[in-house]
PQR file with spaces between the fields and no chain letter, atoms N, CA, C, O and H, PARSE charges and radii, in Angstrom:
ATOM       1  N    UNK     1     -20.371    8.698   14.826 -0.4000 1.5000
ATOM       2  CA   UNK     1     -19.984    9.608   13.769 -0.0000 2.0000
ATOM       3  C    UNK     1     -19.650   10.963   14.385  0.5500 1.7000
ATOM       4  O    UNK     1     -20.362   11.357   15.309 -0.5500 1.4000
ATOM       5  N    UNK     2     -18.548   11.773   13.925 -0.4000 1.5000
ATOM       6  CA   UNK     2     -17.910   12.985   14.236 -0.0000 2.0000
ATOM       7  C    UNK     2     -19.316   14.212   14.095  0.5500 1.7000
ATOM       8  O    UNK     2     -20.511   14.114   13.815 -0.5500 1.4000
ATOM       9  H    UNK     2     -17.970   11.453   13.175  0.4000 1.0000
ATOM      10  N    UNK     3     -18.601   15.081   14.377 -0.4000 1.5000
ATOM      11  CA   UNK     3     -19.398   16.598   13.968 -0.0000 2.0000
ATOM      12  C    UNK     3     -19.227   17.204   12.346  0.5500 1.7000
ATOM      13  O    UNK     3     -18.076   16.942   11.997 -0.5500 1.4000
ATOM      14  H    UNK     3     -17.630   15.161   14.604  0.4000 1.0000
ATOM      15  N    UNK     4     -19.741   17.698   11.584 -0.4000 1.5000
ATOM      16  CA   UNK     4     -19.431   18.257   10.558 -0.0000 2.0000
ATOM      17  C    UNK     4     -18.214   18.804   10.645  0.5500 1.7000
ATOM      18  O    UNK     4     -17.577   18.655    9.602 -0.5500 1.4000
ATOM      19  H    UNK     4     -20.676   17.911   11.868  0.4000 1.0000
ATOM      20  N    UNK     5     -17.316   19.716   11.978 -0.4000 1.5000
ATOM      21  CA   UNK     5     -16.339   20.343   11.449 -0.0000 2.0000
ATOM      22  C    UNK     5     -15.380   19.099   11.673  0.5500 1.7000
ATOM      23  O    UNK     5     -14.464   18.906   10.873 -0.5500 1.4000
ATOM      24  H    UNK     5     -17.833   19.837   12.825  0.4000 1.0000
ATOM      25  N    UNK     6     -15.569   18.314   12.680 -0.4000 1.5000
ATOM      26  CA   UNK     6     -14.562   17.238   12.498 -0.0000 2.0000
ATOM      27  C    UNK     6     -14.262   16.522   11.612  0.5500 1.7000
ATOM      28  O    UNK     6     -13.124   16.417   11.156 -0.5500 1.4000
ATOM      29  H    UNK     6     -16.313   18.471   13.329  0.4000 1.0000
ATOM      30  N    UNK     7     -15.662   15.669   11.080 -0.4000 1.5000
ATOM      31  CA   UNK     7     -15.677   15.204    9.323 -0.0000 2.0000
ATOM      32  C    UNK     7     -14.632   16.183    8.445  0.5500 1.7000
ATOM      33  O    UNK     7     -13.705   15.717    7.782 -0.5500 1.4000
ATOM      34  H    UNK     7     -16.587   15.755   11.450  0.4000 1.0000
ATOM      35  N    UNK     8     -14.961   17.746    8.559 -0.4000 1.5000
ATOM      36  CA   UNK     8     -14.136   18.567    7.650 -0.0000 2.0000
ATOM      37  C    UNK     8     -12.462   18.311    7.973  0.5500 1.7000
ATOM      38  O    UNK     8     -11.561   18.086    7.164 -0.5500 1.4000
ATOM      39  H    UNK     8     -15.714   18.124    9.098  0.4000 1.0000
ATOM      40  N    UNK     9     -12.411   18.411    9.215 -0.4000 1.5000
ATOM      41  CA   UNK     9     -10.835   18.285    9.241 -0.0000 2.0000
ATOM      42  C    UNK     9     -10.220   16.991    9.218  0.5500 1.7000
ATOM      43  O    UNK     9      -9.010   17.121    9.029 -0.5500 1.4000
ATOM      44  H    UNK     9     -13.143   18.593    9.872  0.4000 1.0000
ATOM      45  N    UNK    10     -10.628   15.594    9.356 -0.4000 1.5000
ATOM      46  CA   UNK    10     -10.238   14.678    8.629 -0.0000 2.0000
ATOM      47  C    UNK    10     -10.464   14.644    7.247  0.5500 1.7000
ATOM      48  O    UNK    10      -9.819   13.788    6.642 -0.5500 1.4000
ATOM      49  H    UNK    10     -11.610   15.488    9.510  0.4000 1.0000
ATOM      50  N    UNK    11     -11.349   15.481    6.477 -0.4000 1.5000
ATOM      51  CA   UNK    11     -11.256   15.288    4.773 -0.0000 2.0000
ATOM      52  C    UNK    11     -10.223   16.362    4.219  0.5500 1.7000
ATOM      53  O    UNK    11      -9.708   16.346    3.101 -0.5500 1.4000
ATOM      54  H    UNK    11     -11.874   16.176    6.969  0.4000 1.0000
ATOM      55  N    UNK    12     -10.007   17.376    5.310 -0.4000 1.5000
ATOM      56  CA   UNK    12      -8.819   18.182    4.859 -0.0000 2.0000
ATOM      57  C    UNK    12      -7.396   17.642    4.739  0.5500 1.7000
ATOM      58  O    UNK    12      -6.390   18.221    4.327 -0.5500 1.4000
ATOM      59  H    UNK    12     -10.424   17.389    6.218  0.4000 1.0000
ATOM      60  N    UNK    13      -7.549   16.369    5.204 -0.4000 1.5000
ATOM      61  CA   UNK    13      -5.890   15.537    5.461 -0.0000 2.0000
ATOM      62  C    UNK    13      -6.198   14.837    4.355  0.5500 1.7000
ATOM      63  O    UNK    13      -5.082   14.659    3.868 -0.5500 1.4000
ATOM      64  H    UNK    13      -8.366   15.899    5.538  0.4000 1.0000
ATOM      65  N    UNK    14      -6.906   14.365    3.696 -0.4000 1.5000
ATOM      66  CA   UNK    14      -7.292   13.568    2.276 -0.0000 2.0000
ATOM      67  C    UNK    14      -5.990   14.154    1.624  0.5500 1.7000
ATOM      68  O    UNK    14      -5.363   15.023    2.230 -0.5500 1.4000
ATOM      69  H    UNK    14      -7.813   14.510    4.092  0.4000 1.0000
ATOM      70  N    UNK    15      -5.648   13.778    0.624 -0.4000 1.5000
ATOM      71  CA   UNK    15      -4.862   13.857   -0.533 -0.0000 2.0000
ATOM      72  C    UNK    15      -5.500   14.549   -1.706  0.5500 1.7000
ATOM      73  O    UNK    15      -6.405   15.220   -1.209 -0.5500 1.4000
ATOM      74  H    UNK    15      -6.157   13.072    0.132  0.4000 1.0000
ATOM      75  N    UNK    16      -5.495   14.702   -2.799 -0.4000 1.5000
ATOM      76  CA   UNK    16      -6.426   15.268   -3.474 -0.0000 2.0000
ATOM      77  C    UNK    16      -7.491   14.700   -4.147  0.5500 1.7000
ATOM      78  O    UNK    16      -8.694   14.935   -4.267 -0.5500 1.4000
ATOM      79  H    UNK    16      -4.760   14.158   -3.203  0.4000 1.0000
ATOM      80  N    UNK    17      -6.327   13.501   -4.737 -0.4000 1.5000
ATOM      81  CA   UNK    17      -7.785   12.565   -5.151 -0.0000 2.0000
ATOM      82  C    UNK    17      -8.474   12.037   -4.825  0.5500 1.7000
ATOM      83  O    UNK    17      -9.430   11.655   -5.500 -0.5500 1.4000
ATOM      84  H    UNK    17      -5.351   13.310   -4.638  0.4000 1.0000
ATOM      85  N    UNK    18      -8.169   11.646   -2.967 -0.4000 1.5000
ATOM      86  CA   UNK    18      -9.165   11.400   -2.326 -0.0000 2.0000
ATOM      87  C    UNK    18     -10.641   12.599   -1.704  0.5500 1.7000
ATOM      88  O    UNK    18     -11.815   12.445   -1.366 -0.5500 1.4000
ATOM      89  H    UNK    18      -7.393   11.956   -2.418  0.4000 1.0000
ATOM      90  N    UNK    19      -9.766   13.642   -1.826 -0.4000 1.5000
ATOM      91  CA   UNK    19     -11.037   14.904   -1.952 -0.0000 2.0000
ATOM      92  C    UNK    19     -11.484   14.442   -2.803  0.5500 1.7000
ATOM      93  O    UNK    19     -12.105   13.386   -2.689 -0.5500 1.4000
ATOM      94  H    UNK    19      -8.813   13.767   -2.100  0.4000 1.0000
ATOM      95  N    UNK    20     -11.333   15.053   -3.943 -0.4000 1.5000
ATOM      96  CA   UNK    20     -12.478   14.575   -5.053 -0.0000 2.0000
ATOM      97  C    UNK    20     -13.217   13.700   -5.321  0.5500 1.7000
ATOM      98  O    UNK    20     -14.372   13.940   -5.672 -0.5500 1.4000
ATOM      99  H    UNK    20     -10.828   15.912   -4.036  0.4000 1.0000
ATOM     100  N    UNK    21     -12.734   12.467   -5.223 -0.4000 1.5000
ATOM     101  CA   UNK    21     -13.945   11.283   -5.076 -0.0000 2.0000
ATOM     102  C    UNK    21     -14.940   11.569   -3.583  0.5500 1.7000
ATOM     103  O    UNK    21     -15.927   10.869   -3.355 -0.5500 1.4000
ATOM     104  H    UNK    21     -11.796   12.271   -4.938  0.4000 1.0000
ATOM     105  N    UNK    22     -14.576   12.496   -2.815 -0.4000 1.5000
ATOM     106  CA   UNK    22     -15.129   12.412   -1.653 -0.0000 2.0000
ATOM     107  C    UNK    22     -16.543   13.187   -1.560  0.5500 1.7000
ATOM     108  O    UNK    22     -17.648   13.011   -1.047 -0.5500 1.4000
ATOM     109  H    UNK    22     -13.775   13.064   -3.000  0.4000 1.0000
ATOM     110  N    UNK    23     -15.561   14.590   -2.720 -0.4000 1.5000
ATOM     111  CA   UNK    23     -16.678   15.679   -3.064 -0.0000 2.0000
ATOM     112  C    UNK    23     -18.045   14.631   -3.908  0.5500 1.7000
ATOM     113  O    UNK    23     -19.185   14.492   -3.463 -0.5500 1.4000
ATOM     114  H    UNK    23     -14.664   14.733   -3.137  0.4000 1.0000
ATOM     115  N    UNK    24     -17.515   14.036   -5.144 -0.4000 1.5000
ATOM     116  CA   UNK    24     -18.026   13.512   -6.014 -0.0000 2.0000
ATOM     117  C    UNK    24     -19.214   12.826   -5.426  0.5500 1.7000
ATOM     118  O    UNK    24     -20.340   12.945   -5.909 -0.5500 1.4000
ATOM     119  H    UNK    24     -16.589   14.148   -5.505  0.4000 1.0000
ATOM     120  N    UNK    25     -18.859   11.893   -4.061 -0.4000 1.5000
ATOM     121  CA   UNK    25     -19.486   10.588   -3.860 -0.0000 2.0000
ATOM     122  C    UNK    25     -20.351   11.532   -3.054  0.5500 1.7000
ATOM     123  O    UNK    25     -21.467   11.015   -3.105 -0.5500 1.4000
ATOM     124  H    UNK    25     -17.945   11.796   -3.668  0.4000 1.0000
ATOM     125  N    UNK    26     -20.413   12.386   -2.502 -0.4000 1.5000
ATOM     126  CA   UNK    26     -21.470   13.327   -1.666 -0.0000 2.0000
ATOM     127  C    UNK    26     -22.481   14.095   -2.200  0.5500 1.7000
ATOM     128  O    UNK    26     -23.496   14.459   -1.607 -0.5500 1.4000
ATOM     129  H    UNK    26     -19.506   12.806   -2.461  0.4000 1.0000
ATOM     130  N    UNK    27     -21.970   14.479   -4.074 -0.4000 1.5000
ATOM     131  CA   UNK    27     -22.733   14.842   -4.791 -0.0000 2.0000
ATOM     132  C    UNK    27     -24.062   14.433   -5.274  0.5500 1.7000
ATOM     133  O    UNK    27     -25.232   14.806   -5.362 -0.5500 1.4000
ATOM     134  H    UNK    27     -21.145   14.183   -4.555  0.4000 1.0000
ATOM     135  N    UNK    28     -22.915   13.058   -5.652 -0.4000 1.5000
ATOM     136  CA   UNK    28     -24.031   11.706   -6.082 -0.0000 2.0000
ATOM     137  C    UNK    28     -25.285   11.355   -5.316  0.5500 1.7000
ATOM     138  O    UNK    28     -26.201   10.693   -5.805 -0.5500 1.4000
ATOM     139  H    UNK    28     -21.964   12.755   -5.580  0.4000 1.0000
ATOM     140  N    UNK    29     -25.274   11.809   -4.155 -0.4000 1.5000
ATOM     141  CA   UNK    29     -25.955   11.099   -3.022 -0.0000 2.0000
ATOM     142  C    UNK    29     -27.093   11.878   -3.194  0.5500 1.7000
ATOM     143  O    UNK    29     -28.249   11.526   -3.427 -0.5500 1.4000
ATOM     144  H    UNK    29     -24.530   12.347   -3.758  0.4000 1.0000
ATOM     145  N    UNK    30     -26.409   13.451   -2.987 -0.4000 1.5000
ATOM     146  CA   UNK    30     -27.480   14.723   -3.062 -0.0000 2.0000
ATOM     147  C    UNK    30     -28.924   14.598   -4.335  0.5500 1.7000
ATOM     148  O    UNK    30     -30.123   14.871   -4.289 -0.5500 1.4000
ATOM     149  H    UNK    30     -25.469   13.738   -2.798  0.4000 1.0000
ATOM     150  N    UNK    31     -28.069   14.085   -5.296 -0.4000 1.5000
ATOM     151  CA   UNK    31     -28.659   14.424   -6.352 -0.0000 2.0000
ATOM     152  C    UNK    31     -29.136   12.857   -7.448  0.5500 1.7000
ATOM     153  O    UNK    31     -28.436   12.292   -8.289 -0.5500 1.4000
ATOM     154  H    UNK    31     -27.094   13.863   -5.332  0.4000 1.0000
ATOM     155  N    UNK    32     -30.693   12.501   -6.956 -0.4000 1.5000
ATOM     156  CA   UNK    32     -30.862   11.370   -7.484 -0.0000 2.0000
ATOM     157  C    UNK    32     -30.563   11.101   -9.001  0.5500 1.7000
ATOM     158  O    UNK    32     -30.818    9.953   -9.366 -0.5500 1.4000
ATOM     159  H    UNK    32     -31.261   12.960   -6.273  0.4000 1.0000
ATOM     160  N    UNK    33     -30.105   11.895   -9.874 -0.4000 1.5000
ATOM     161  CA   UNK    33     -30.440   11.737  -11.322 -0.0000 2.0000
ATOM     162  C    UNK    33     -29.302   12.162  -11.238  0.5500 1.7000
ATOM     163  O    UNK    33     -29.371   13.389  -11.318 -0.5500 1.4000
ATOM     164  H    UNK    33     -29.898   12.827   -9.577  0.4000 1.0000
ATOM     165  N    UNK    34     -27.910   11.719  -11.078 -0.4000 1.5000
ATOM     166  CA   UNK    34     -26.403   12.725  -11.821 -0.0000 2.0000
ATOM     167  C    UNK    34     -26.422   12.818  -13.166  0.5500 1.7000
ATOM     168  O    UNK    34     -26.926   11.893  -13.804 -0.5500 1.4000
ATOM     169  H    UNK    34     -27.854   10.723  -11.013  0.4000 1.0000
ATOM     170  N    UNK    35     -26.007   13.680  -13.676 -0.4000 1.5000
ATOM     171  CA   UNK    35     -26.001   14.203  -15.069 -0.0000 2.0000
ATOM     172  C    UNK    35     -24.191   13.404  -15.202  0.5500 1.7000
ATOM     173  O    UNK    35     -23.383   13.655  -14.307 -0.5500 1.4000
ATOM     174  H    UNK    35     -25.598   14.431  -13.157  0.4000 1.0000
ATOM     175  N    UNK    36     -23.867   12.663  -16.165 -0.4000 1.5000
ATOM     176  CA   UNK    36     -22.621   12.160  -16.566 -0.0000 2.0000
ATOM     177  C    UNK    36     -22.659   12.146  -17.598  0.5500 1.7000
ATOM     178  O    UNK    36     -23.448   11.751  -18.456 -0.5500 1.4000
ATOM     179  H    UNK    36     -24.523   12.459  -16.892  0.4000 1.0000
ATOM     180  N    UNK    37     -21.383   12.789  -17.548 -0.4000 1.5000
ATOM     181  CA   UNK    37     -20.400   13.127  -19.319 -0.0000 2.0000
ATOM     182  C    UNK    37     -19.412   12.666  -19.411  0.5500 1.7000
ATOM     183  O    UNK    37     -18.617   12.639  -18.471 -0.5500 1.4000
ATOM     184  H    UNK    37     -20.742   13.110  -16.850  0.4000 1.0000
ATOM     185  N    UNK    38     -19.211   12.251  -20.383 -0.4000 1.5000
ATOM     186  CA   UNK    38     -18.206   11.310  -20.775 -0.0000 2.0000
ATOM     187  C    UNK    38     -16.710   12.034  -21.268  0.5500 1.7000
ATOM     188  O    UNK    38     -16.923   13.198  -21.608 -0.5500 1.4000
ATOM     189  H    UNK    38     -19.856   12.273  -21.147  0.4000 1.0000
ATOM     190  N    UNK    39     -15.610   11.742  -21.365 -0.4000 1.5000
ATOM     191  CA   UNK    39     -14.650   12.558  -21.293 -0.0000 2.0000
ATOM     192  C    UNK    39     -14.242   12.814  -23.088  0.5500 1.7000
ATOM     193  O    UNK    39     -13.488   13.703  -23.481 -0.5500 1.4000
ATOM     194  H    UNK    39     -15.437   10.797  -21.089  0.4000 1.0000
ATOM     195  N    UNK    40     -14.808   12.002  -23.811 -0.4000 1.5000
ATOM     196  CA   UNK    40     -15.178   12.777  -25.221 -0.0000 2.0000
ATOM     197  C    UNK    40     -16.179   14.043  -25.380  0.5500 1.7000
ATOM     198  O    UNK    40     -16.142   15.010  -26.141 -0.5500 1.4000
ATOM     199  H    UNK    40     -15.421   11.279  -23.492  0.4000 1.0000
ATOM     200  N    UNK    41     -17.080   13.661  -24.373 -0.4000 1.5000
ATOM     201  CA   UNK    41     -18.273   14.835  -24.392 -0.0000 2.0000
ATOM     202  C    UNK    41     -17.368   16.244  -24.021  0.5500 1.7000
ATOM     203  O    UNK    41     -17.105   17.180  -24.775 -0.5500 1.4000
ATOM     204  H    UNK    41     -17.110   12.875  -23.755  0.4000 1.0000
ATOM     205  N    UNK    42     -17.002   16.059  -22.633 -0.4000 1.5000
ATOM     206  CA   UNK    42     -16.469   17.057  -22.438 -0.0000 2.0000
ATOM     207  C    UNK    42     -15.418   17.345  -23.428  0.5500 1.7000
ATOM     208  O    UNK    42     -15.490   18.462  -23.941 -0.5500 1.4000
ATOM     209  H    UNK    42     -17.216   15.298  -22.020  0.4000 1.0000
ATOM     210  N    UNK    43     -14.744   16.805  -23.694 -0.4000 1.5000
ATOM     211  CA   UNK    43     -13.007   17.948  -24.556 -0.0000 2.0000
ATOM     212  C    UNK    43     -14.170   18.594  -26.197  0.5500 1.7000
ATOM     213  O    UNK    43     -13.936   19.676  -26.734 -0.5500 1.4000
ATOM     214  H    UNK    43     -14.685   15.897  -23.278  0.4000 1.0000
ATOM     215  N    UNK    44     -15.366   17.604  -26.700 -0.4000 1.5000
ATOM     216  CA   UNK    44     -16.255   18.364  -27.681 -0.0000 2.0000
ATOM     217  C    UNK    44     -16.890   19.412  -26.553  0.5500 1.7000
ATOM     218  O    UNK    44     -17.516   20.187  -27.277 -0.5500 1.4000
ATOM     219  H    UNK    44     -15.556   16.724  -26.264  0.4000 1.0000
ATOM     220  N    UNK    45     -17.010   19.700  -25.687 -0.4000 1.5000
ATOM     221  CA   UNK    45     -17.702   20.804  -25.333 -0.0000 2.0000
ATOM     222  C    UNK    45     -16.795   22.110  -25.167  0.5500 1.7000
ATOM     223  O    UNK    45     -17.101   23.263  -25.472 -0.5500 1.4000
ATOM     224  H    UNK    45     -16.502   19.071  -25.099  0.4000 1.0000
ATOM     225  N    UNK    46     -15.291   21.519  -24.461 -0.4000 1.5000
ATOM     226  CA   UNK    46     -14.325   22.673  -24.539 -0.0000 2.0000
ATOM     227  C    UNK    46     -13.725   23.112  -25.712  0.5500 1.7000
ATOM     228  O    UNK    46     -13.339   24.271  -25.866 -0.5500 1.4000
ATOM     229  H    UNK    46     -15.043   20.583  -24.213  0.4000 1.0000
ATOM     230  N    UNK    47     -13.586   21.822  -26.939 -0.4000 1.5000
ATOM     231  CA   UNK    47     -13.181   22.321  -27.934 -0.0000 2.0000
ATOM     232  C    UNK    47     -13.913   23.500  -28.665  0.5500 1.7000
ATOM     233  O    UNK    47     -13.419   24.523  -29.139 -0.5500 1.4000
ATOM     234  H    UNK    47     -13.899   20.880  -26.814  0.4000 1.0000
ATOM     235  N    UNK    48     -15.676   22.946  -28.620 -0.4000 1.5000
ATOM     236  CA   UNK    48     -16.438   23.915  -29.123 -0.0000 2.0000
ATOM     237  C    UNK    48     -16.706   25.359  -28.536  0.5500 1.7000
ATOM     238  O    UNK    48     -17.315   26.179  -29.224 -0.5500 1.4000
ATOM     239  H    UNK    48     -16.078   22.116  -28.234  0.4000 1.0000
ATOM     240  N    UNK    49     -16.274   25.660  -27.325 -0.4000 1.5000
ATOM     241  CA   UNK    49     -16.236   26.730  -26.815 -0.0000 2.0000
ATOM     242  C    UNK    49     -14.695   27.613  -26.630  0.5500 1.7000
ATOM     243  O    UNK    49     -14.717   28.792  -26.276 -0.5500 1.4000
ATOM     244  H    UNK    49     -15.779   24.994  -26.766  0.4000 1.0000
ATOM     245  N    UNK    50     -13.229   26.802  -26.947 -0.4000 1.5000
ATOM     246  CA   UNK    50     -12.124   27.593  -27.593 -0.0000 2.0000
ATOM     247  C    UNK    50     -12.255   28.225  -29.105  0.5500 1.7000
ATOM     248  O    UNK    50     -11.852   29.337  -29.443 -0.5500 1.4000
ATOM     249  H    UNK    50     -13.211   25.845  -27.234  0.4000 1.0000
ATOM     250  N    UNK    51     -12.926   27.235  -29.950 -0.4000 1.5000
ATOM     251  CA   UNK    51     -13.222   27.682  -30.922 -0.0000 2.0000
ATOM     252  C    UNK    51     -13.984   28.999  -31.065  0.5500 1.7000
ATOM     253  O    UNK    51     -13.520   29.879  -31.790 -0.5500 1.4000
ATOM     254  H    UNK    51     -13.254   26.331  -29.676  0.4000 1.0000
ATOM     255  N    UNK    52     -14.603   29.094  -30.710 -0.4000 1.5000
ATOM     256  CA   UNK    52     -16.156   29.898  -30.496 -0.0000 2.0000
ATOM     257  C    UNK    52     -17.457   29.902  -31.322  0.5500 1.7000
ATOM     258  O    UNK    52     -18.280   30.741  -31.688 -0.5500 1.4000
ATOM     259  H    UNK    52     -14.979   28.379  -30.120  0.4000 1.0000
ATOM     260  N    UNK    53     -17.206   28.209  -31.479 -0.4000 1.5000
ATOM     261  CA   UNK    53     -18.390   27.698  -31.673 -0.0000 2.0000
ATOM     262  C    UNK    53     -19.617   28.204  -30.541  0.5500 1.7000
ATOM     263  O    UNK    53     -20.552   28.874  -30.980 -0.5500 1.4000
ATOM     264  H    UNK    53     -16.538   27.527  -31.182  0.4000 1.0000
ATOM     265  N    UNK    54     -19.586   27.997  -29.684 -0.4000 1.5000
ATOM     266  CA   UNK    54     -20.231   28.409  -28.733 -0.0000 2.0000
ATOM     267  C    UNK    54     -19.743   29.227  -27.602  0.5500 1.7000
ATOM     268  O    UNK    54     -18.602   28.914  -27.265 -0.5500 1.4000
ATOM     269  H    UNK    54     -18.827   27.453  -29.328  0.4000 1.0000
ATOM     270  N    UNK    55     -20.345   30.306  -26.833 -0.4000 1.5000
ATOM     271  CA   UNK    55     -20.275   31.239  -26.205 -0.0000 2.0000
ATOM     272  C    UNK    55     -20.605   31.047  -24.805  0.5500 1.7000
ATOM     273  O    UNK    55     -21.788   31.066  -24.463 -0.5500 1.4000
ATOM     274  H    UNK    55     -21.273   30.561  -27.107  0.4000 1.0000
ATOM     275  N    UNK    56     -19.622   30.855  -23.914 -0.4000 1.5000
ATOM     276  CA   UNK    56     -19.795   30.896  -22.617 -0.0000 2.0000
ATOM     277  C    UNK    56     -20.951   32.378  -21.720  0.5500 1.7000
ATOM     278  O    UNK    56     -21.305   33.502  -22.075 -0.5500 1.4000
ATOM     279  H    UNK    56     -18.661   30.839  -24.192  0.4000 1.0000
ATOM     280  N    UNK    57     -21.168   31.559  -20.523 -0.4000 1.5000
ATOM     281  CA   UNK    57     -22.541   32.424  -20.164 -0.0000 2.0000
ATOM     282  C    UNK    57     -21.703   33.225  -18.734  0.5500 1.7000
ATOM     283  O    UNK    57     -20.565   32.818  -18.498 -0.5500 1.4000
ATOM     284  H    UNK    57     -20.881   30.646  -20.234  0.4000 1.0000
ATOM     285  N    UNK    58     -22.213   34.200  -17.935 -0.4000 1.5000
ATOM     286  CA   UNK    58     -21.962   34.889  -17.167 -0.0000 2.0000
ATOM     287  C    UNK    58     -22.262   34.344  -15.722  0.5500 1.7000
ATOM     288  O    UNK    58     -23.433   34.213  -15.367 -0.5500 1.4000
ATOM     289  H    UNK    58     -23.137   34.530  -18.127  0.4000 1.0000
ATOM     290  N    UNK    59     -20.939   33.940  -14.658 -0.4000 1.5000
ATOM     291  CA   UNK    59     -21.479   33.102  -13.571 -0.0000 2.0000
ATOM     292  C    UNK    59     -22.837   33.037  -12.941  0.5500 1.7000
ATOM     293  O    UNK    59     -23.560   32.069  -12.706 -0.5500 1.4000
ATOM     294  H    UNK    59     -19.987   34.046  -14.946  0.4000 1.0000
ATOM     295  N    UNK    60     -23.018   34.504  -12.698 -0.4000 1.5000
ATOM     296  CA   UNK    60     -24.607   34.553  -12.209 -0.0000 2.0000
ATOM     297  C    UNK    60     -25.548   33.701  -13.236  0.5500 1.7000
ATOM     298  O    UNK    60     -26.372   33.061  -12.583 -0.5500 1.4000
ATOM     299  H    UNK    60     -22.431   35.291  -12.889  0.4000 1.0000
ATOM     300  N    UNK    61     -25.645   33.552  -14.250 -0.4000 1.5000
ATOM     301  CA   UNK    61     -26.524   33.502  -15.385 -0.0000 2.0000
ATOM     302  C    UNK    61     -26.326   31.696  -15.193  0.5500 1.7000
ATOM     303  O    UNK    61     -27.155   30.785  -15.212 -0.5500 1.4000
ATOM     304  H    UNK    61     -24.976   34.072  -14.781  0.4000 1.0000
ATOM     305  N    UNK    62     -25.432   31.705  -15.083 -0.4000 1.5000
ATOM     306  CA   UNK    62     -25.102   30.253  -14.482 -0.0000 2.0000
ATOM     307  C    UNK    62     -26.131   29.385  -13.339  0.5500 1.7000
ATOM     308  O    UNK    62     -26.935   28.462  -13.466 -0.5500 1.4000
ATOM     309  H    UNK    62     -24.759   32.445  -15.067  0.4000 1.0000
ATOM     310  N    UNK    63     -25.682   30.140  -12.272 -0.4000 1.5000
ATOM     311  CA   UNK    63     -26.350   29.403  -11.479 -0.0000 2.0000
ATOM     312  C    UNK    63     -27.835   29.594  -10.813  0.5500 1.7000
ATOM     313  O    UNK    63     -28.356   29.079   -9.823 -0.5500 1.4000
ATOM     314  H    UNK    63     -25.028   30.891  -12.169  0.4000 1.0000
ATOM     315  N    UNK    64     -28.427   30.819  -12.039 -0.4000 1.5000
ATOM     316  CA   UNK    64     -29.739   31.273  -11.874 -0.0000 2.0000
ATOM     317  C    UNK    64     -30.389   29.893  -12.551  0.5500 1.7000
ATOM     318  O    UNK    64     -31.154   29.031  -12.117 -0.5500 1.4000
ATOM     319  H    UNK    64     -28.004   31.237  -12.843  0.4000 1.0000
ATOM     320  N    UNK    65     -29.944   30.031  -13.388 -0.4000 1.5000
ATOM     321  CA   UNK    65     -30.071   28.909  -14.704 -0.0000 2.0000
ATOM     322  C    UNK    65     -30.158   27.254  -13.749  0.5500 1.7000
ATOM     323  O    UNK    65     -31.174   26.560  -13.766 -0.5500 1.4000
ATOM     324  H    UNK    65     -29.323   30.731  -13.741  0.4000 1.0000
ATOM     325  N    UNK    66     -29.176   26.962  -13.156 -0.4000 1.5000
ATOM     326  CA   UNK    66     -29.908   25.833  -12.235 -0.0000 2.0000
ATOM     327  C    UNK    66     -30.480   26.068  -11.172  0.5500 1.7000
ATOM     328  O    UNK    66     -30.617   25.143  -10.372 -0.5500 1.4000
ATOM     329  H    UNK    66     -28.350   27.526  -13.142  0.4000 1.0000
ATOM     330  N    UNK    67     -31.017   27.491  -10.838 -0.4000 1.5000
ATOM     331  CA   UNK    67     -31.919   27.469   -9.708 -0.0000 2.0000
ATOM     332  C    UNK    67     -31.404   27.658   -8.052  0.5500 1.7000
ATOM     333  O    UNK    67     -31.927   27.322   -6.989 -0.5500 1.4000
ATOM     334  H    UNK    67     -30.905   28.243  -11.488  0.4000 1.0000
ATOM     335  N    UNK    68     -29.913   28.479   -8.443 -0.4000 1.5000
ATOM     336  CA   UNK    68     -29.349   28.597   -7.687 -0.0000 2.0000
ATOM     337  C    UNK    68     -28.904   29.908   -7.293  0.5500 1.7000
ATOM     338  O    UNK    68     -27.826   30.192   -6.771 -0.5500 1.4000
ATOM     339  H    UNK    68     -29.488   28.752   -9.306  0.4000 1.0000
ATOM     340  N    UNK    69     -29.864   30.684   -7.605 -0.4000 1.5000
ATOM     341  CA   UNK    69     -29.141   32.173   -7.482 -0.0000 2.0000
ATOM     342  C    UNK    69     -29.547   32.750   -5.799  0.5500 1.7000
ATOM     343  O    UNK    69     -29.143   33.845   -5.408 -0.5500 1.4000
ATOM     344  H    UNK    69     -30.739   30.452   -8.029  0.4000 1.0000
């Protein structure tokens, strides 16, 4: 197996959608419990937040919020 920056520069020649499943499948790995939403969930979550049904939060507030600040 390569070095991390080598890994990086063969995933930089990926295509896009192969990034993304690449990002995705590395996520998955990280994180025993993935949280999945379904693509009705999501367009009700964006719809409800164009509307202003609900109120988007402030990036920081974001990722304090998962423990990431």
């Amino acid at each position: 197996m390569g070095t991390v920056v080598e890994l990086l520069q063969a995933a930089s020649k990926l295509d896009h959608v192969d990034r993304l499943e690449l990002v995705s499948s590395l996520l998955e790995e990280m994180d025993p419990k993935p949280h999945y939403v379904s693509d009705d969930e999501a367009r009700k979550r964006l719809d409800d937040l164009v509307s202003g049904q609900v109120q988007s939060l402030p990036e920081a507030d974001f990722w304090r919020a998962c423990g990431r600040d």
